[in-house]
C-alpha positions in Angstrom: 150.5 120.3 126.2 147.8 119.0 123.2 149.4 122.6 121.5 152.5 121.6 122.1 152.4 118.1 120.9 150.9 119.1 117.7 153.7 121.9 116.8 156.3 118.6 117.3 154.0 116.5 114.9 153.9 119.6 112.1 157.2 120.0 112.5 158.9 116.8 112.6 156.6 115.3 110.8 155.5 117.0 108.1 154.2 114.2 105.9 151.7 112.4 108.4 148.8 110.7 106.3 150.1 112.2 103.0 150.0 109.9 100.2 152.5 112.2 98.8 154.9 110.9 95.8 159.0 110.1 96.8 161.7 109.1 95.2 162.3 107.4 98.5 159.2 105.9 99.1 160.2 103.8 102.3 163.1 106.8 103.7 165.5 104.4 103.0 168.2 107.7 103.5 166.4 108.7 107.3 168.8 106.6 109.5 171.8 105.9 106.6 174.4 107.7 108.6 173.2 106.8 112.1 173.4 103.2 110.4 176.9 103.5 109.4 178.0 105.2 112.7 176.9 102.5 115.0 179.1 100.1 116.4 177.1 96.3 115.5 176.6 95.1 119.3 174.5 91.5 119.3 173.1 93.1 123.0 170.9 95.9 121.5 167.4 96.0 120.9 165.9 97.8 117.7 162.2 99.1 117.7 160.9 99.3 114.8 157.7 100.8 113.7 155.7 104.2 112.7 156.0 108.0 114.7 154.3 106.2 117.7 158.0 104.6 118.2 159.5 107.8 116.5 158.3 110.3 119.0 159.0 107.8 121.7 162.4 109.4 121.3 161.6 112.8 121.5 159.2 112.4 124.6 160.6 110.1 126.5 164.7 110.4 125.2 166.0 108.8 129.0 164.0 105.2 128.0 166.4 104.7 124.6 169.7 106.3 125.8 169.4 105.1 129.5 169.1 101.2 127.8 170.7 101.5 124.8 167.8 101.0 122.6 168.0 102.0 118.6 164.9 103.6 117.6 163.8 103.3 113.8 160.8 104.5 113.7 159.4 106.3 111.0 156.4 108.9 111.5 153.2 108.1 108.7 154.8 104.7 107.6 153.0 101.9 106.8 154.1 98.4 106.8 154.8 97.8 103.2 157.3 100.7 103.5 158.8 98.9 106.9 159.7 95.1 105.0 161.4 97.8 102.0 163.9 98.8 104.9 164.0 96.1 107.5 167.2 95.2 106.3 169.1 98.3 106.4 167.5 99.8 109.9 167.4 96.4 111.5 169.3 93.4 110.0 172.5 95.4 109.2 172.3 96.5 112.8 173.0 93.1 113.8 171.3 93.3 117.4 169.7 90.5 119.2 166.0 91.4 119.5 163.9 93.8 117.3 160.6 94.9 119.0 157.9 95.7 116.0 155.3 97.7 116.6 153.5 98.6 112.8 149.3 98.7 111.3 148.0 101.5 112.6 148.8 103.7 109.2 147.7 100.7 107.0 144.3 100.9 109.2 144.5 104.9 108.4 145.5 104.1 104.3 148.2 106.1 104.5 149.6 104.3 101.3 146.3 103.1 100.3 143.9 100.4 100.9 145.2 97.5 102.4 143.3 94.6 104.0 144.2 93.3 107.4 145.5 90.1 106.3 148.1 92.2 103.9 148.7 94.4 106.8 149.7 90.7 109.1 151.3 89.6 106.3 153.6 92.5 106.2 154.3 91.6 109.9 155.1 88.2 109.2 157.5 89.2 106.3 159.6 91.1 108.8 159.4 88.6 111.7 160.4 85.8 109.3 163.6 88.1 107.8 164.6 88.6 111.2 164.6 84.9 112.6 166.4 84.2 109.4 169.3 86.2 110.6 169.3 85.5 113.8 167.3 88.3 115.1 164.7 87.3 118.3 161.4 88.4 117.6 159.1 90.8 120.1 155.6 91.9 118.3 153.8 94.7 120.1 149.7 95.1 119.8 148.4 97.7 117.8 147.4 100.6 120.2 143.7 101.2 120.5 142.3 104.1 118.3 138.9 104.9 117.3 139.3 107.8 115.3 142.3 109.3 113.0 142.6 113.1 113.2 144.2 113.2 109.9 141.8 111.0 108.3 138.0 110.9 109.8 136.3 109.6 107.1 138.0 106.1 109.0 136.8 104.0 112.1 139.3 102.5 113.4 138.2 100.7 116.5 137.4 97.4 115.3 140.3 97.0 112.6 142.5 97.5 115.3 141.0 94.9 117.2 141.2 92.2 114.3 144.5 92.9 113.8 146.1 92.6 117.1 143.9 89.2 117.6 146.0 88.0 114.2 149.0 89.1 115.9 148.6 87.7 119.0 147.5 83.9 117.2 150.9 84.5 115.4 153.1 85.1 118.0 151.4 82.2 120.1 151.3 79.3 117.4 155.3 80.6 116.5 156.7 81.1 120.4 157.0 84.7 119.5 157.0 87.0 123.1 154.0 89.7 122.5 153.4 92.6 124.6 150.3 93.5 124.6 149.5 97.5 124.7 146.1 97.6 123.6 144.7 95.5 126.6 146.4 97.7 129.0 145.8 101.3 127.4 142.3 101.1 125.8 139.2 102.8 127.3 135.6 101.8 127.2 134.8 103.3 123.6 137.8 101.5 122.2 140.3 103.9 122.5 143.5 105.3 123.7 142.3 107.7 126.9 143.3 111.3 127.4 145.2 110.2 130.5 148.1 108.8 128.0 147.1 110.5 124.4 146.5 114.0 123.6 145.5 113.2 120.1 143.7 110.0 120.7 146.6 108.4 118.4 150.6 109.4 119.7 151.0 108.3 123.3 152.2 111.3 125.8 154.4 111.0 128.4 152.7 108.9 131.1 151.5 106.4 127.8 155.1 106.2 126.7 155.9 105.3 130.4 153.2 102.3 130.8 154.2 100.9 127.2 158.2 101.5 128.5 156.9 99.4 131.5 155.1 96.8 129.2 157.9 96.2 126.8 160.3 95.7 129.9 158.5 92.6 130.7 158.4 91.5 127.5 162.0 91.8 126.9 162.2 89.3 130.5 159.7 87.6 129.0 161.9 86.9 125.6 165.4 86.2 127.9 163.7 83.4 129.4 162.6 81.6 126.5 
């Protein structure tokens, strides 16, 4: 299965943790004609995020089609690059909820340094564009990780765990419905266990199926509000 998994990543993925130069820095083009294909409906729910929510699609396909979810994830993208398209992969979309789920390639520096409160600020950025158009709000916790296979030299673990606590003040002190990943799937060395991750970073199937649960609730959670 870990053989598997990887031959997706190479091949799907090419670019993961690769500072590499583009004229379209933030894949503005990835979802263009998907965009302009779908028919605006105020009932769907967009997740946005990195190749954590991107391969959600590929390994789990039945969560998205089976609830009509839009996924616009993007693998090896960090938040900076997600505010340059919010608009076009979410806004435009016109749905009723996005779901963000972003930081863990800032914590990598796949674009660079970045400090944490840049990386929350990023966050913000989109949350605030999206109330501004009418767009309910869901933020997702950072999933634990304490180590990057495409960048070693990193140590994740307590990053991670900074961030999500900045995430969590935010959605608390703004009435913002958080679903919380990280307290759920993290092991005792800070980490995301082999039980749901074959890389110690993508989620497999059974992790895609406990964060499908997760985000379920929250999406009650946000209806009763």
């Amino acid at each position: 299965m870990k053989k598997i998994l990887k031959k997706i990543f190479i091949t799907i993925f090419p670019n993961k943790g690769q500072n590499t130069m583009n004229k379209d820095w933030a894949n503005l083009n990835k979802y263009a004609i998907e965009n302009s294909q779908i028919n605006t409906n105020s009932k769907r729910i967009v997740f946005m995020g990195d190749s954590i929510t991107e391969s959600w699609k590929i390994i789990n396909q039945d969560f998205f089609i089976n609830n009509s979810y839009i996924n616009r994830g993007i693998s090896g993208q960090t938040t900076s690059q997600m505010v340059l398209r919010f608009r076009q992969d979410v806004i435009e979309l016109i749905p009723s909820v996005v779901l963000i789920l972003a930081g863990i390639n800032d914590i990598a520096e796949n674009t660079g340094p970045i400090s944490i409160q840049d990386i929350m600020g990023n966050i913000i950025s989109m949350s605030e564009l999206a109330k501004a158009n009418t767009i309910g709000v869901i933020l997702c916790s950072v999933l634990p990780s304490n180590r990057f296979y495409w960048n070693p030299k990193i140590e994740p673990a307590e990053k991670v765990i900074e961030l999500n606590q900045l995430i969590s003040n935010y959605a608390i002190k703004n009435n913002i419905t958080f679903v919380d990943y990280y307290g759920v799937m993290v092991d005792d060395t800070k980490g995301l266990p082999k039980k749901y991750s074959d890389d110690g970073v993508h989620p497999n199937l059974e992790g895609y199926k406990v964060m499908g649960d997760l985000v379920k609730i929250g999406i009650i959670n946000f209806m009763s509000k």
